[in-house]
N, CA, C and O atoms as a GROMACS GRO file, in nm:
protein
  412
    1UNK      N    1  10.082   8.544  11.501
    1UNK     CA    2   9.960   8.567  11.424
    1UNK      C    3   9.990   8.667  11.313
    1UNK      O    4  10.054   8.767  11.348
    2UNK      N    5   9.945   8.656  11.145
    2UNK     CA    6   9.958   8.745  11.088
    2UNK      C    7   9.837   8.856  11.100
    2UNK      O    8   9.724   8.845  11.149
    3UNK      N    9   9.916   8.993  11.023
    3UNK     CA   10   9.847   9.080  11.054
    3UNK      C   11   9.764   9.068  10.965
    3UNK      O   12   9.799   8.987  10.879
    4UNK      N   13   9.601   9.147  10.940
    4UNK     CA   14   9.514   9.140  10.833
    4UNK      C   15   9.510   9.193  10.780
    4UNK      O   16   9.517   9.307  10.825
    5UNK      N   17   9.495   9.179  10.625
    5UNK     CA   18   9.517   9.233  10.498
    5UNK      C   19   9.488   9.365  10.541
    5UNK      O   20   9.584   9.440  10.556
    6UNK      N   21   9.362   9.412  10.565
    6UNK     CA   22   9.345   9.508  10.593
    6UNK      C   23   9.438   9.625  10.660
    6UNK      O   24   9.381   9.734  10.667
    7UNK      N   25   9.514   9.623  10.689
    7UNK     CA   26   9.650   9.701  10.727
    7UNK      C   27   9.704   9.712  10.623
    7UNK      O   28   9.797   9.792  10.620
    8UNK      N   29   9.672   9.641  10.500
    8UNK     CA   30   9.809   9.717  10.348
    8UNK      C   31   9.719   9.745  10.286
    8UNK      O   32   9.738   9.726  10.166
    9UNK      N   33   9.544   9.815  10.332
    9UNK     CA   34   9.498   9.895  10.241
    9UNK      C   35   9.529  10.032  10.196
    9UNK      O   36   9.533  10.094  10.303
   10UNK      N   37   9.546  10.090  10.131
   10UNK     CA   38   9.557  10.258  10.091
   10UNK      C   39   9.466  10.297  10.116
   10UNK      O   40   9.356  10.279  10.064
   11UNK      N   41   9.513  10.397  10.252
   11UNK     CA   42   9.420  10.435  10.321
   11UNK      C   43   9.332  10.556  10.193
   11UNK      O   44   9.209  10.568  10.193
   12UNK      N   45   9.439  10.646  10.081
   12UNK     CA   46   9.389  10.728   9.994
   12UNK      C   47   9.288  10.680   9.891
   12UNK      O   48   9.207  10.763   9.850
   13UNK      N   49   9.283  10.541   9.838
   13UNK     CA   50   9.212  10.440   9.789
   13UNK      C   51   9.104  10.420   9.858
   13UNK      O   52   9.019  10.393   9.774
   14UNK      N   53   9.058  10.417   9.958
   14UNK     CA   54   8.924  10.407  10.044
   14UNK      C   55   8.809  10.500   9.986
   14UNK      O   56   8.692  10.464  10.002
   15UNK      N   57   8.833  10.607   9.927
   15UNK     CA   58   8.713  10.686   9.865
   15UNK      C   59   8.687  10.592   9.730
   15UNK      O   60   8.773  10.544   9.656
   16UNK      N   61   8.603  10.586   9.723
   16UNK     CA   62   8.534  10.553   9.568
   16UNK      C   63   8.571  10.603   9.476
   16UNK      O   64   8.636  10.541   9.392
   17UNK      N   65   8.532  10.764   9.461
   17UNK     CA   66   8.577  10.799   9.320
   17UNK      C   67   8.760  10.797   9.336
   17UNK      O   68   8.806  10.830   9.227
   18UNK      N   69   8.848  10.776   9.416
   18UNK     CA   70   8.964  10.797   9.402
   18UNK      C   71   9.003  10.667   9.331
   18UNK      O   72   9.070  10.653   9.229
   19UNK      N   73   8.942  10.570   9.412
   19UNK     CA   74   8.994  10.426   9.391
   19UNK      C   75   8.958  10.422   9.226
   19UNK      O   76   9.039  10.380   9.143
   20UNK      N   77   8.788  10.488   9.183
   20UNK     CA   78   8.760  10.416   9.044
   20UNK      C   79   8.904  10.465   8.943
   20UNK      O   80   8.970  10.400   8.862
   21UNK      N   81   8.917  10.640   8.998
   21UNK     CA   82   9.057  10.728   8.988
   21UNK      C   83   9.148  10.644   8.893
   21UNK      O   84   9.170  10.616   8.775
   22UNK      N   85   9.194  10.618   9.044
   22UNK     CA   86   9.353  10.522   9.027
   22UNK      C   87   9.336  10.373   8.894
   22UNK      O   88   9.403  10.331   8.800
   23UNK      N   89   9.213  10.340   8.956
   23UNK     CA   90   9.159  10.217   8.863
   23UNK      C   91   9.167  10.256   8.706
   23UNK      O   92   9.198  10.170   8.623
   24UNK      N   93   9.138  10.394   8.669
   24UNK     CA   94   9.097  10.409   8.520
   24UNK      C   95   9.257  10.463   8.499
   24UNK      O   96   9.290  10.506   8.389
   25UNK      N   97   9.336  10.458   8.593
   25UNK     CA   98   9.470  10.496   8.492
   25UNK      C   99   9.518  10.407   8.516
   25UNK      O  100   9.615  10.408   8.440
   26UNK      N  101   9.522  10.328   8.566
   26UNK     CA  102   9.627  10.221   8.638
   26UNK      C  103   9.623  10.117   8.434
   26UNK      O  104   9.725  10.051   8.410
   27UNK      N  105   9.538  10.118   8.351
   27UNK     CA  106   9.569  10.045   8.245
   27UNK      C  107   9.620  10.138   8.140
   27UNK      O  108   9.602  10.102   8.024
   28UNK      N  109   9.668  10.227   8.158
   28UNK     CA  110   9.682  10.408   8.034
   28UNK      C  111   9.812  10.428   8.083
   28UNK      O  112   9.861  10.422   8.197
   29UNK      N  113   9.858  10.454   7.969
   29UNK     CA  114   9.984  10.602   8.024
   29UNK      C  115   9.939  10.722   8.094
   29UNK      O  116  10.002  10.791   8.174
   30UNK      N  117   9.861  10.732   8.065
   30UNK     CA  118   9.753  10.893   8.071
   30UNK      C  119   9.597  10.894   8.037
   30UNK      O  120   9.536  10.835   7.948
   31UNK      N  121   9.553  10.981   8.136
   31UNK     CA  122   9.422  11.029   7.994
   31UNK      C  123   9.420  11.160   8.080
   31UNK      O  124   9.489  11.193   8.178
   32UNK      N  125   9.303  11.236   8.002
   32UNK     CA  126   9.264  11.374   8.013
   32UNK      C  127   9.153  11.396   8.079
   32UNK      O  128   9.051  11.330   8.062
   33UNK      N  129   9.166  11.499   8.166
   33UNK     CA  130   9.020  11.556   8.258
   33UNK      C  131   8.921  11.526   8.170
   33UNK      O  132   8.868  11.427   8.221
   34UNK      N  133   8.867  11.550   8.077
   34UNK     CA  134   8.730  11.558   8.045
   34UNK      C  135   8.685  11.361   8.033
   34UNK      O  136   8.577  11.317   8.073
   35UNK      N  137   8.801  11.267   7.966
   35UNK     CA  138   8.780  11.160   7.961
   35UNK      C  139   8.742  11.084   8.112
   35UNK      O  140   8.641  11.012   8.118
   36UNK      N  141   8.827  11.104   8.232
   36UNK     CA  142   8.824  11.092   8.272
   36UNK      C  143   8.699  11.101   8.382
   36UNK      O  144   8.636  11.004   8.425
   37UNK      N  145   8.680  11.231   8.416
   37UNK     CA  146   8.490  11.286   8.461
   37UNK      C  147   8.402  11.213   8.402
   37UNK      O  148   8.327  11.152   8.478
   38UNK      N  149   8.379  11.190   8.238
   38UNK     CA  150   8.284  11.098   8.195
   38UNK      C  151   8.302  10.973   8.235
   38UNK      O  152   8.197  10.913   8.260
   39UNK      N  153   8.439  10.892   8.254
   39UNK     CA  154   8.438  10.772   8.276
   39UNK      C  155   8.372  10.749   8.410
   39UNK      O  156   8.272  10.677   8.414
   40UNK      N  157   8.433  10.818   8.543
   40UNK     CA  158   8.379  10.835   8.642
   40UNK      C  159   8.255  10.875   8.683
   40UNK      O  160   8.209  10.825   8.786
   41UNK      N  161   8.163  10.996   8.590
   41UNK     CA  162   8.067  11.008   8.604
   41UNK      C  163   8.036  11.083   8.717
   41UNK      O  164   7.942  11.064   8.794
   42UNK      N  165   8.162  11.211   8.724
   42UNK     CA  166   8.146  11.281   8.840
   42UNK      C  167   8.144  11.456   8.764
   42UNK      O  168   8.137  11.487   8.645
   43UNK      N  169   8.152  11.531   8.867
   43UNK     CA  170   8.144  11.650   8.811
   43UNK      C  171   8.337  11.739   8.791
   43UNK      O  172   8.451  11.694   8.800
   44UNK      N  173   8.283  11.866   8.765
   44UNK     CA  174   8.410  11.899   8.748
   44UNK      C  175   8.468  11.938   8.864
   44UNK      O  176   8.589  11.917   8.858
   45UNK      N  177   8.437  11.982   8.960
   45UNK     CA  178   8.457  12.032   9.072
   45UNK      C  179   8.507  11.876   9.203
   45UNK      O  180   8.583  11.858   9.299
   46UNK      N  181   8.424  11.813   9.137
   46UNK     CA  182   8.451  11.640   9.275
   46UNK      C  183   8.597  11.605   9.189
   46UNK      O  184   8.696  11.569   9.253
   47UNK      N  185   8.604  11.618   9.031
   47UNK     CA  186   8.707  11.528   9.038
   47UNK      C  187   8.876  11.642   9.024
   47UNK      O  188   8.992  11.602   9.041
   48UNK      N  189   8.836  11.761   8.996
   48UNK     CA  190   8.894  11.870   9.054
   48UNK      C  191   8.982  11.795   9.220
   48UNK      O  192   9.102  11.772   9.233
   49UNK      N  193   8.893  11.778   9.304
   49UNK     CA  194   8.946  11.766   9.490
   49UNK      C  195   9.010  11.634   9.468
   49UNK      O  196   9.118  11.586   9.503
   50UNK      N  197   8.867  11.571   9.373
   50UNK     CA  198   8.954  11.428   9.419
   50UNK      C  199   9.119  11.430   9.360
   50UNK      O  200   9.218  11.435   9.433
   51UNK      N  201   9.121  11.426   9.200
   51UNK     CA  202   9.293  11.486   9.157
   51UNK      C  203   9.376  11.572   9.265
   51UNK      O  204   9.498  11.562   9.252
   52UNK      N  205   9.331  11.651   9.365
   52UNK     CA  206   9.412  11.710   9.408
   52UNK      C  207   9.458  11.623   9.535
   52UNK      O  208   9.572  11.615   9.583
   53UNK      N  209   9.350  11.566   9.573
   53UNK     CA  210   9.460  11.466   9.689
   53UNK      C  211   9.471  11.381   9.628
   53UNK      O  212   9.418  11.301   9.706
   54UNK      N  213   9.499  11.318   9.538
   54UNK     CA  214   9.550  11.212   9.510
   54UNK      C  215   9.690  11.267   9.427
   54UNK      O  216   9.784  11.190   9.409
   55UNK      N  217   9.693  11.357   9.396
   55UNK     CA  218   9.862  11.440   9.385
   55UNK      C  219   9.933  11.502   9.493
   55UNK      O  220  10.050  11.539   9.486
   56UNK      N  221   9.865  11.511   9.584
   56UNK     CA  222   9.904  11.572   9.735
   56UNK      C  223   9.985  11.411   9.786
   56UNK      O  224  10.089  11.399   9.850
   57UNK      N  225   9.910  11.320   9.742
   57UNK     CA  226   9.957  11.222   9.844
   57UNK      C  227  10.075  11.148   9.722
   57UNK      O  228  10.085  11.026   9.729
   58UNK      N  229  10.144  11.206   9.637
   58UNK     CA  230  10.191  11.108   9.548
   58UNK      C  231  10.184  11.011   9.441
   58UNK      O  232  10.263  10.964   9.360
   59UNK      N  233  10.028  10.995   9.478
   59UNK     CA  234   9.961  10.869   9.390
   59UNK      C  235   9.941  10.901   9.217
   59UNK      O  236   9.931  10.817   9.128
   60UNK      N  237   9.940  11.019   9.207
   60UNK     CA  238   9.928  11.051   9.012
   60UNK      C  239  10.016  11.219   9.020
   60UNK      O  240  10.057  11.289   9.113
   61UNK      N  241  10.016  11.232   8.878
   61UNK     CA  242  10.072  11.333   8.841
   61UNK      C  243   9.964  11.392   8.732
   61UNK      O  244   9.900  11.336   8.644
   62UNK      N  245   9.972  11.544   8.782
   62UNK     CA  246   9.913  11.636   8.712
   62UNK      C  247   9.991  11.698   8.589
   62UNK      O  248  10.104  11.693   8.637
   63UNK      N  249  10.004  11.741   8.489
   63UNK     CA  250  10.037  11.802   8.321
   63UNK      C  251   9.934  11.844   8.311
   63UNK      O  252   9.824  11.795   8.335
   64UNK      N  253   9.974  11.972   8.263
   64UNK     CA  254   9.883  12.086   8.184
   64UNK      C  255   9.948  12.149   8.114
   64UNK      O  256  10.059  12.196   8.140
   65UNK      N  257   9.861  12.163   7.973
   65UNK     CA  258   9.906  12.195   7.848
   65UNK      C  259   9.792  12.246   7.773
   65UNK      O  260   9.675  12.260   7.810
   66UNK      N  261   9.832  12.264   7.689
   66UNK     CA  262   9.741  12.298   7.558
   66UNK      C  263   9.747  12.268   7.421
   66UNK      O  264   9.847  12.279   7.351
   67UNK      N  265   9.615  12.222   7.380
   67UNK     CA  266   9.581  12.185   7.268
   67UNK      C  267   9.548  12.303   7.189
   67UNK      O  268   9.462  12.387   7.217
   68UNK      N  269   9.633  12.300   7.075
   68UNK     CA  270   9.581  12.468   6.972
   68UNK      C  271   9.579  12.570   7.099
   68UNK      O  272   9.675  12.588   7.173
   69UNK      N  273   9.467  12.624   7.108
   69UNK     CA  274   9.458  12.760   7.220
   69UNK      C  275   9.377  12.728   7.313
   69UNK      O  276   9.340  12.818   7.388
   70UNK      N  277   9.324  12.584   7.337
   70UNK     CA  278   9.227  12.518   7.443
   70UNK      C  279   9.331  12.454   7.562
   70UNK      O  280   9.416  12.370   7.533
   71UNK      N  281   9.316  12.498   7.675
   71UNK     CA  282   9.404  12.445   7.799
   71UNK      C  283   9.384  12.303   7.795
   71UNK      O  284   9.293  12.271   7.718
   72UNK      N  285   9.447  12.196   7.861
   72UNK     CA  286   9.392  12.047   7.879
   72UNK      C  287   9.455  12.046   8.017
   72UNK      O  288   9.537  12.125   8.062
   73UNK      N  289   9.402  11.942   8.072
   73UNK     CA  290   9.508  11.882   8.217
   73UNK      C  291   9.445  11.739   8.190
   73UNK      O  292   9.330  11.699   8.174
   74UNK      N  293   9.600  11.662   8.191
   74UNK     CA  294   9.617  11.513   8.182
   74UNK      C  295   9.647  11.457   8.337
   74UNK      O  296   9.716  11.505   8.427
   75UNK      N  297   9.580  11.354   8.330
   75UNK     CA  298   9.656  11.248   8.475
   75UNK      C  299   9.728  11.141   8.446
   75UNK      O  300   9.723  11.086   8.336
   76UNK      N  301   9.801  11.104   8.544
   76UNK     CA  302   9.846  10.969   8.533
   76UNK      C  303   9.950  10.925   8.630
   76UNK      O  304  10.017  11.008   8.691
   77UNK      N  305   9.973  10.750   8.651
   77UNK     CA  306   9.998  10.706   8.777
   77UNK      C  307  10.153  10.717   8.768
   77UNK      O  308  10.227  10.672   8.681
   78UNK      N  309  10.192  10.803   8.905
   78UNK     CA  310  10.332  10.789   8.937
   78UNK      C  311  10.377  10.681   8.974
   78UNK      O  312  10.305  10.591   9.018
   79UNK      N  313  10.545  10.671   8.958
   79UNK     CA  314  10.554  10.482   9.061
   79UNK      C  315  10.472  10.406   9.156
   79UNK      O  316  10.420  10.295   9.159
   80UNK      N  317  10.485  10.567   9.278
   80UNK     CA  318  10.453  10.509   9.402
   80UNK      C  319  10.290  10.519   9.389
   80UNK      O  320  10.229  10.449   9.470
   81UNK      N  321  10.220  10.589   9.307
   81UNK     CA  322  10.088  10.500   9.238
   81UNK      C  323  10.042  10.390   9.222
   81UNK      O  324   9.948  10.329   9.273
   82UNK      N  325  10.155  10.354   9.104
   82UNK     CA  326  10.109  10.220   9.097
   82UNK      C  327  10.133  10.107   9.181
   82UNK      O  328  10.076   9.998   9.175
   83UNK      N  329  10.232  10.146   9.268
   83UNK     CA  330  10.253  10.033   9.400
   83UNK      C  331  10.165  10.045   9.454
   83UNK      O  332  10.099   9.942   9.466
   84UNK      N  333  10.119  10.150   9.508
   84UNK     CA  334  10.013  10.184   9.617
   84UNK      C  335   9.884  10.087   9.525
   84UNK      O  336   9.867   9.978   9.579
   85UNK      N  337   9.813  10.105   9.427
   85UNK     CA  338   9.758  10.054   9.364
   85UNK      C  339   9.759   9.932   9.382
   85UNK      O  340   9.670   9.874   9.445
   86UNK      N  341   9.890   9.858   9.314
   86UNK     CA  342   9.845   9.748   9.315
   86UNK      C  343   9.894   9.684   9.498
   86UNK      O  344   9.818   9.595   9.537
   87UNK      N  345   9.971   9.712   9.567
   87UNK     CA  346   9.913   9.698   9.746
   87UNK      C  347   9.798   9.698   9.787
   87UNK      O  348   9.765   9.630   9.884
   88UNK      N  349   9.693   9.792   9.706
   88UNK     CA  350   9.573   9.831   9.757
   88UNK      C  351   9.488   9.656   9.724
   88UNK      O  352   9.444   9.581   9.810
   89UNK      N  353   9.488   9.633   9.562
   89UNK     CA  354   9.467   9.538   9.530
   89UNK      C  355   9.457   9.385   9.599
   89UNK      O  356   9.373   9.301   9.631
   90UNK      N  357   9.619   9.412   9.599
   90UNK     CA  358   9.647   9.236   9.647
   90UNK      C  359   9.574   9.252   9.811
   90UNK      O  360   9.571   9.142   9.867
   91UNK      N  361   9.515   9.365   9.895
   91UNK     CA  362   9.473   9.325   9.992
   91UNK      C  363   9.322   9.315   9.979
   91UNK      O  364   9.258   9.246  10.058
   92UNK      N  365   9.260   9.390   9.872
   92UNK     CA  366   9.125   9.371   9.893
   92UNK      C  367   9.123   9.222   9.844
   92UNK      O  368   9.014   9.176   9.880
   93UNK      N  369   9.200   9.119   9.775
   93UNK     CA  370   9.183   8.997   9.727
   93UNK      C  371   9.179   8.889   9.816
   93UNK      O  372   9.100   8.795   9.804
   94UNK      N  373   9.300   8.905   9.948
   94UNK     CA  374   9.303   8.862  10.025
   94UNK      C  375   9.190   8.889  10.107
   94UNK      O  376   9.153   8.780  10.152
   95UNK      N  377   9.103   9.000  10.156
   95UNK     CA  378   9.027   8.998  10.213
   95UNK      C  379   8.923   8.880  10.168
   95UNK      O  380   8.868   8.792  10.235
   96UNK      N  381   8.919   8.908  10.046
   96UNK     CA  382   8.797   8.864   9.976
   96UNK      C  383   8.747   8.724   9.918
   96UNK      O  384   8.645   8.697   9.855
   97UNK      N  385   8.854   8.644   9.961
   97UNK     CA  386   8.918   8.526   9.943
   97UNK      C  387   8.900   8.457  10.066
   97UNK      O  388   8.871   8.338  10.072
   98UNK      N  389   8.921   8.558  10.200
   98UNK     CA  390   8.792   8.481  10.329
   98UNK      C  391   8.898   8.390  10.372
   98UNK      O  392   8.870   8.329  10.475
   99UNK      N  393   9.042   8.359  10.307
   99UNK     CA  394   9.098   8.289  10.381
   99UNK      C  395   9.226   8.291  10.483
   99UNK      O  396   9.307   8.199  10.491
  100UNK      N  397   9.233   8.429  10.570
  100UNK     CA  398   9.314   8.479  10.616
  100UNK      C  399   9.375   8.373  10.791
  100UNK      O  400   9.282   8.337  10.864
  101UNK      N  401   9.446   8.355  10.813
  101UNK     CA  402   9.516   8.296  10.894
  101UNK      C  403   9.494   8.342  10.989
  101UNK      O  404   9.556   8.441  11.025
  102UNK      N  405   9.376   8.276  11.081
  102UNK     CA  406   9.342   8.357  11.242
  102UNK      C  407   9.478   8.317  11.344
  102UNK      O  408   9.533   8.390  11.427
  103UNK      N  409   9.509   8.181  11.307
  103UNK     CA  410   9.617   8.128  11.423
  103UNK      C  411   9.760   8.182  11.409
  103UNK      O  412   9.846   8.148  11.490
   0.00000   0.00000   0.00000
């Protein structure tokens, strides 16, 4: 019997704002905290935790720099990001597709 998709989900991908996260870099080289919060539509502090486990676990990389004399912090997806990503993917499709192999 195969196993179900559900076993090659990312388990770090299971939060919402992480997944929308991963989702809004997964098409960028990068973008920047402030772009990012608006896209998501979260505050500074949620996407503060959320960035931090999702760099705890490998999935993006943090840069901080500065523009003129204004600090910035950029994100964006490491390798094992974007694998994890797109793993995360190809299983929610399979789920979702309803046609998984009971026998």
């Amino acid at each position: 019997m195969n196993s179900h998709p559900r076993h090659d989900l990312v388990e770090a991908l299971n939060h919402p704002v992480r997944f929308s996260f991963v989702a809004a870099l997964s098409g960028v080289e990068a973008l920047d905290f402030a772009s990012v919060r608006d896209l998501l539509e979260v505050s500074d502090s949620v996407l503060s935790r959320q960035a931090t486990q999702l760099e705890e676990q490998g999935l993006i990389k943090v840069k901080k720099g500065y523009i003129g004399k204004r600090p910035r912090t950029w994100f964006s997806l490491t390798p094992a990001g974007r694998s994890s990503w797109e793993k995360h993917l190809s299983a929610l499709r399979e789920i979702a597709q309803g046609d998984i192999d009971v026998h």
